[in-house]
N, C-alpha and C positions, 0 to 999 in steps of 0.2 A: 593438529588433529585432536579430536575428541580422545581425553584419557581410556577411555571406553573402548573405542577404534582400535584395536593393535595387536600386533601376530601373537597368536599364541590359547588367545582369552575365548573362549567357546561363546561368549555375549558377545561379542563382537563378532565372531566367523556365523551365529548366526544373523545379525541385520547384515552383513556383507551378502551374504546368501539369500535375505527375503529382498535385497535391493536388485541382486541379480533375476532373481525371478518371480519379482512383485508378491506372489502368494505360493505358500508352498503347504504341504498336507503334515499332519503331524506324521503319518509314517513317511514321506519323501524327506522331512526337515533330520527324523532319526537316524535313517540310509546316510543320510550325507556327515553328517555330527559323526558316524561311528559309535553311539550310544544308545542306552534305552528309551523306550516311548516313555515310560514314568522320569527318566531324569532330563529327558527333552521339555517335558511337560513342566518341572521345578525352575528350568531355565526361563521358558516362554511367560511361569508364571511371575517371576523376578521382575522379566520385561515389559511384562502387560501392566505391572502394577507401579513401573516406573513411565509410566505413557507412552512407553516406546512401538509396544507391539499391540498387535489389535488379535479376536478370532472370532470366523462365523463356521455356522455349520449347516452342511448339504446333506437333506436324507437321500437317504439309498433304498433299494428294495428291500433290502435285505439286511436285517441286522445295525447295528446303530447308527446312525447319524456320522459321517468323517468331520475332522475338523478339521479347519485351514487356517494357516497364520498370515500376516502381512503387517507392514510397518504404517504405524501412524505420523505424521507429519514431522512428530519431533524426532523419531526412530531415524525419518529422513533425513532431516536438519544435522545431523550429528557428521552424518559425512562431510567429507572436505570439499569446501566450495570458496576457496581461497576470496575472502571476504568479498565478494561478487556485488552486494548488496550497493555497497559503500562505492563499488568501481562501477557500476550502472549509472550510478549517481551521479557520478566526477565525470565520467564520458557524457551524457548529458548535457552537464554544463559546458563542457568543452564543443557540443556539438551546437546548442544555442548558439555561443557566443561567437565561433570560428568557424562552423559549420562542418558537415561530415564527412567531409576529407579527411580531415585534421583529427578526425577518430579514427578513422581507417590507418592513417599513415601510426597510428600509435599502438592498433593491435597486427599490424606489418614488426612495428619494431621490436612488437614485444615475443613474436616469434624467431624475429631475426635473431634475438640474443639466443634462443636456444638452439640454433643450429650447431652453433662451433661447439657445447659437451655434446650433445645428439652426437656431429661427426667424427668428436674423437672416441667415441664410444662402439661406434659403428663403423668405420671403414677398416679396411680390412677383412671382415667379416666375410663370409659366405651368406648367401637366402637363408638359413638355416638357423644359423648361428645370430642374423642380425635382424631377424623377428622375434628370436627369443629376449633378445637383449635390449629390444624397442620396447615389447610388451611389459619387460620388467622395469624399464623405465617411467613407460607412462604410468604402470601400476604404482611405483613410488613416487609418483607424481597426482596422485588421488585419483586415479582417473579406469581403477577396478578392473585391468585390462587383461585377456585374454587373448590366447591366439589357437587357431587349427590347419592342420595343411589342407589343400584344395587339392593342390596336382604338384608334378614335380616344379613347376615354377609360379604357383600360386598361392596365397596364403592370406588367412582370413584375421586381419587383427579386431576383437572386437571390448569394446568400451562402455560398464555398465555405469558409468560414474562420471560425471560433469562437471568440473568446480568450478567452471566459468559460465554454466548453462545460464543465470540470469544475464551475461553481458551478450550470449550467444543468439537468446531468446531476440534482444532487442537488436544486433547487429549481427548479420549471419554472415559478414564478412570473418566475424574473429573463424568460424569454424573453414574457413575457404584457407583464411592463412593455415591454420594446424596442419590441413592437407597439403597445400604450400612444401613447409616444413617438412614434411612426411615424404614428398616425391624429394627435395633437395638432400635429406641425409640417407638416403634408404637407397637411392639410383636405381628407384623404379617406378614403373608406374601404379599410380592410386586411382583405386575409382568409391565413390563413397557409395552404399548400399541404402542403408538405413540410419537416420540422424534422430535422436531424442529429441529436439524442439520440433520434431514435425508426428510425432505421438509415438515413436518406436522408444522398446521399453535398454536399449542400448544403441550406440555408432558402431556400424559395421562399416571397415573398410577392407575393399580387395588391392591384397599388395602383390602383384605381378612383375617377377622379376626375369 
């Protein structure tokens, strides 16, 4: 991960936050930082001037013009997308030469290997206890994860962050395995809501236990 990227650094907790909600307002970016609109403003100006961040502005009836911030492509590139580029590539070849089973069977395995940490991680657990512990997984796993409760045996894991969305884009089997994965260590059922290769700005899944 990007030196940039990592707990703690107010530059980094804000693209984590313009990647969770695309565009945010200078007063909604300050609410959330816990800081002032003029030192929100020194931070954003940091990041605009390193290509990171971008700002436009919407007049209003009344009184100045708001401004909005949002991440420019490189702001985006900085997240973890565990070299995707390079594995598009090599699945490709792999799919010419031996065809697209023989890529299926490899984003199968490449799931299969994360089940057994996933289950020692997770069993045991209570609904409660083992959505918190998913979410913090997949979040250490780049993948920018949140959760909320639904009902007493509903729960909403949701996922602003992709690192494999270029392998996803071209093979939507990888994202069938992740779900796979998901019902096998979790012993519940999943149902997928909203998926990022199909224009949603995160994967929402419902985990019903």
């Amino acid at each position: 991960m990007n030196n940039l990227i990592k707990s703690g650094n107010t530059k980094s907790t804000i693209i984590l936050e313009l990647k969770k909600e695309r565009e945010l307002s200078l007063d909604d970016l300050s609410k959330k930082l816990g800081i002032s609109k003029v030192a929100t403003l020194k931070h954003m100006a940091g990041l605009e001037e390193d290509g990171l961040a971008k700002r436009r502005y919407i007049s209003t009836q009344r009184g100045r013009p708001r401004c909005f911030f949002s991440l420019t492509e490189n702001g985006t590139d900085l997240l973890p997308k565990n070299y995707s580029e390079i594995a598009v590539e090599a699945l490709a070849y792999i799919e010419k030469e031996l065809g697209r089973d023989h890529v299926v069977n490899l984003l199968r395995m490449r799931t299969g290997k994360m089940i057994i940490p996933y289950r020692k991680c997770l069993d045991g657990l209570n609904p409660g206890e083992k959505i918190i512990t998913l979410s913090k997984m997949r979040d250490e796993d780049g993948y920018l994860s949140n959760w909320k409760k639904i009902d007493n045996n509903t729960y909403e894991l949701v996922e602003f962050n992709c690192p494999i969305l270029g392998i996803s884009s071209r093979y939507s089997e990888a994202c069938k395995a992740e779900s796979d994965m998901f019902r096998s260590t979790t012993d519940a059922e999943i149902a997928v809501t909203h998926r990022v290769i199909d224009g949603s700005k995160a994967c929402r899944f419902l985990i019903k236990f």
